[in-house]
ROKOLZA-154424 format. One line per 2 residues: number of its first residue (from 1); their letters; for each residue x, y, z of C-alpha. Coordinates in steps of 0.2 Angstrom, whole numbers, plus 5000, padded with zeros to 4 digits. Layout:
N
NUM> A> X:Y:Z | ...
END
This chain:
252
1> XX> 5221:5331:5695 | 5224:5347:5684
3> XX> 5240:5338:5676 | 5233:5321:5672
5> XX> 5232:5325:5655 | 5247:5333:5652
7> XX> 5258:5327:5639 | 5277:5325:5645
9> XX> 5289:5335:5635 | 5302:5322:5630
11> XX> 5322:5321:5625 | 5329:5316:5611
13> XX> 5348:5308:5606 | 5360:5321:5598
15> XX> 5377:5328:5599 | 5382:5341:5614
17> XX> 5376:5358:5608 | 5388:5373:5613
19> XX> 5384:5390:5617 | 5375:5402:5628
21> XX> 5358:5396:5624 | 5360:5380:5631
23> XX> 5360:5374:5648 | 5365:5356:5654
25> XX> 5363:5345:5669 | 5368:5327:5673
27> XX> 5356:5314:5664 | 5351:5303:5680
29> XX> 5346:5283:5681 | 5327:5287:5686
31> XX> 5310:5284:5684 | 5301:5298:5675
33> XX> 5286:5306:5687 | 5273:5321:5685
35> XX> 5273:5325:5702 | 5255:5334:5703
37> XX> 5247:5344:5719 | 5232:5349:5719
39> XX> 5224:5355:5738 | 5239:5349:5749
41> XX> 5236:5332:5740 | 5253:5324:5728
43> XX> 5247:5313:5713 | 5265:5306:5705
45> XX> 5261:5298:5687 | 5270:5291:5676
47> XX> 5275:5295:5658 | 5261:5282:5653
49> XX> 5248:5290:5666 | 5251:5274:5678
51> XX> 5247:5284:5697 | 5260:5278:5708
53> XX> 5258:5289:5722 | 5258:5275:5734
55> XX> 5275:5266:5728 | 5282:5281:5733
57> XX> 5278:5288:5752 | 5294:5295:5755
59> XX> 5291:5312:5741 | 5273:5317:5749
61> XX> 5283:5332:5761 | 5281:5338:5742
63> XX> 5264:5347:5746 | 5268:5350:5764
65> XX> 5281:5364:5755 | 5269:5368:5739
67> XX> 5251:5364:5739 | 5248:5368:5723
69> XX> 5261:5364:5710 | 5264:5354:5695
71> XX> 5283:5347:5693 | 5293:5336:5680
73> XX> 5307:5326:5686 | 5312:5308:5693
75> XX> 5313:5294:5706 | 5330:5289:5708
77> XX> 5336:5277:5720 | 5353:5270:5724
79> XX> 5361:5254:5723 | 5381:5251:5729
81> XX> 5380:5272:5728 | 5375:5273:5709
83> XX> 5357:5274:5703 | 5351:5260:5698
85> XX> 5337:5256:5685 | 5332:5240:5692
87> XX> 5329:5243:5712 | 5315:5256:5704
89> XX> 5308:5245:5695 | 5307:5232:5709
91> XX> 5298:5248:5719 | 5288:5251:5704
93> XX> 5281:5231:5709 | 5278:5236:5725
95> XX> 5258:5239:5725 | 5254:5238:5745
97> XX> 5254:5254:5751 | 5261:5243:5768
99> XX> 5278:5237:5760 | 5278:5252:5751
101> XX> 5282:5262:5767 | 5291:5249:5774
103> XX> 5304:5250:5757 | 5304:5269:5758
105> XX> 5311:5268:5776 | 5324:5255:5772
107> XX> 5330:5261:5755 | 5321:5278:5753
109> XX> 5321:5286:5735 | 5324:5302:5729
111> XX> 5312:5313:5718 | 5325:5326:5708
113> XX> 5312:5340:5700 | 5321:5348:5682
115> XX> 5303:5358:5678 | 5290:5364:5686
117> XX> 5273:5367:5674 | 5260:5376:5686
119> XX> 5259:5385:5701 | 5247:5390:5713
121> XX> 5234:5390:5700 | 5246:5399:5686
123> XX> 5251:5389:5670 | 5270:5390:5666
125> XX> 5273:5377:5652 | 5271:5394:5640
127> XX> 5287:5402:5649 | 5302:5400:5643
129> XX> 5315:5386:5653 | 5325:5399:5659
131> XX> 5311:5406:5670 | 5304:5392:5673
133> XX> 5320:5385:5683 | 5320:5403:5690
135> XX> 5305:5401:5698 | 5309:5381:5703
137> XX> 5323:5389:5712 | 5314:5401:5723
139> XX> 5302:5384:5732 | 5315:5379:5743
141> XX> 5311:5359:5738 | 5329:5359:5741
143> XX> 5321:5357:5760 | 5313:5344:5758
145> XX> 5319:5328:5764 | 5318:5318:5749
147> XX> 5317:5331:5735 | 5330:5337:5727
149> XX> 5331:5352:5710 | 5343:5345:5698
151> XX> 5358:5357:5696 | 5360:5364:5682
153> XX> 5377:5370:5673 | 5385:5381:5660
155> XX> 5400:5371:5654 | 5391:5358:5643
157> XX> 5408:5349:5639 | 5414:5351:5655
159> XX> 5399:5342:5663 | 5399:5327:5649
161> XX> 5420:5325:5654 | 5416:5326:5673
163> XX> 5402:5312:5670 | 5412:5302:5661
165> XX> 5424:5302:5671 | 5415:5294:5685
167> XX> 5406:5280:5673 | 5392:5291:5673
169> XX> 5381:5289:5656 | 5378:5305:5649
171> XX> 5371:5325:5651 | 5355:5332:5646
173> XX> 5357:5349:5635 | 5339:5361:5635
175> XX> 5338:5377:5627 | 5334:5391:5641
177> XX> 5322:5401:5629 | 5309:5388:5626
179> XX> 5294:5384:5632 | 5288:5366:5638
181> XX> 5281:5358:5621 | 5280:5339:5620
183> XX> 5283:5339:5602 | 5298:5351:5602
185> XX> 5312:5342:5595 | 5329:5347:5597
187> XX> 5327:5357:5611 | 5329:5345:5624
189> XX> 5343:5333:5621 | 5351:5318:5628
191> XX> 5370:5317:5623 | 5377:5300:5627
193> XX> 5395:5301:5639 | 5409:5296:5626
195> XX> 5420:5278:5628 | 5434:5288:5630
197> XX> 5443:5306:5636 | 5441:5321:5621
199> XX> 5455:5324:5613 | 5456:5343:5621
201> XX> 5454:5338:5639 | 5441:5350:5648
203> XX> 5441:5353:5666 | 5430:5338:5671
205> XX> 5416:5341:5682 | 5413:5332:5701
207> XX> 5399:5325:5700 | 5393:5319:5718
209> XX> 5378:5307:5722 | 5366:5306:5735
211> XX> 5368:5293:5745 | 5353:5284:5753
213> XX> 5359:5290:5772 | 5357:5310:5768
215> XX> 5345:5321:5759 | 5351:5323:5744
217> XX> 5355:5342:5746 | 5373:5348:5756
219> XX> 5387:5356:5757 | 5394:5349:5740
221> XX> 5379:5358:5730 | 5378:5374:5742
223> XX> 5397:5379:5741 | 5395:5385:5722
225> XX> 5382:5391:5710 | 5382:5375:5697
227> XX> 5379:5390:5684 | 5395:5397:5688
229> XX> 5411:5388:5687 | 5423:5390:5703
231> XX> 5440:5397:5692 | 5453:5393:5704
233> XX> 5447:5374:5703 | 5442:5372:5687
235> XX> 5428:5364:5693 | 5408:5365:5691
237> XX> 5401:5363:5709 | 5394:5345:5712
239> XX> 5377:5342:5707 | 5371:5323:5707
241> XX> 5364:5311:5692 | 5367:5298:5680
243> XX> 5358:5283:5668 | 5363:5267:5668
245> XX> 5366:5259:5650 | 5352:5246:5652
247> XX> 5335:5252:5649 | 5317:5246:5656
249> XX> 5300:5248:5652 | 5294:5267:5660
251> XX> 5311:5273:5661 | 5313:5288:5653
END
């Protein structure tokens, strides 16, 4: 596989950054996964390199859509209708390809894709983010029965008070201009959800998870662009995410 040996560009704790050059999405309770096709063949890996293709039967449509591709994102999967860290992990355990499929039927996962590195044979990583999601945006994943791209928004604040609000842990903040660099710190940030409300209250954004029934992608996502804020609600469309607070080995 062409992106074995890629190394994953990672996020780092800071403050919510504000302005322009900045674009946000919901910071989801996921395993990490390079989701790598090469010939109409989908190798996922994790961020140690671990091949765990097989855990995960549910997100090979992936190469039926793009047969050549290299994509950045994570598993999530839902527990009681919030992602949870530890019903992955018990996937993760899961090493016959047999009970495998029989877990993806009963309780299938979702794979939402933030970045995508290659494509049909072109390296991207050198381009900046903003094109980068461009060109995410034009595949369709969204057509893909358990693939999902992960929304992304323009009111940083306004996503952190939206996730909050609904116990979610926090927002991921990227600079659109950069290119994908693994050791690039400070442009991609984690900012951690506050205990409590800002003291300026800022239009709080729905944020609406899949649930384990549907595909990931509806009416909730498709009604307003995430980049653009709906004025007469005061809300940023739905998009879907979050972290719990524990943390696990290979998460993240």
């Amino acid at each position: 596989m062409r992106g074995a040996g890629i190394r994953p560009m990672q996020p780092v704790p800071g403050r919510l950054p504000v302005g322009p050059e900045w674009s946000y999405e919901v910071d989801w309770s996921g395993i990490r996964l390079l989701a790598d096709v090469e010939d109409g063949v989908l190798c996922l890996r994790t961020l140690e390199g671990d091949d765990v293709t097989a855990r995960f039967p549910e997100f090979a449509p992936l190469a039926d859509v793009v047969p050549d591709g290299l994509f950045d994102g994570e598993a999530v999967l839902l527990d009681a209708g919030q992602p949870s860290s530890l019903a992955l992990f018990d996937r993760l355990r899961r090493a016959d390809p047999r009970k495998a499929r029989t877990l993806a039927r009963a309780r299938p996962a979702i794979l939402m894709v933030y970045d995508v590195l290659r494509l049909y044979g072109v390296p991207l990583a050198a381009r900046p983010l903003d094109e980068r999601r461009a060109t995410l945006g034009r595949l369709s994943l969204d057509e893909v029965g358990r693939i999902q791209v992960s929304p992304v928004y323009d009111d940083g604040p306004a996503l952190l008070a939206g996730v909050r609000e609904q116990g979610l842990p926090g927002v991921m903040a990227r600079r659109r201009d950069t290119p994908y660099e693994a050791d690039a710190d400070g442009d991609w940030l984690r900012v951690v959800a506050p205990a409590e409300a800002p003291t300026a209250p800022t239009a709080a954004t729905a944020v609406d998870l899949p649930t384990a029934e549907q595909p990931p992608a509806g009416p909730a996502l498709s009604a307003l662009s995430p980049s653009r804020p709906d004025p007469a609600s005061g809300k940023v469309p739905r998009g879907r995410h979050s972290r719990r607070q524990e943390e696990s080995p290979g998460l993240w």
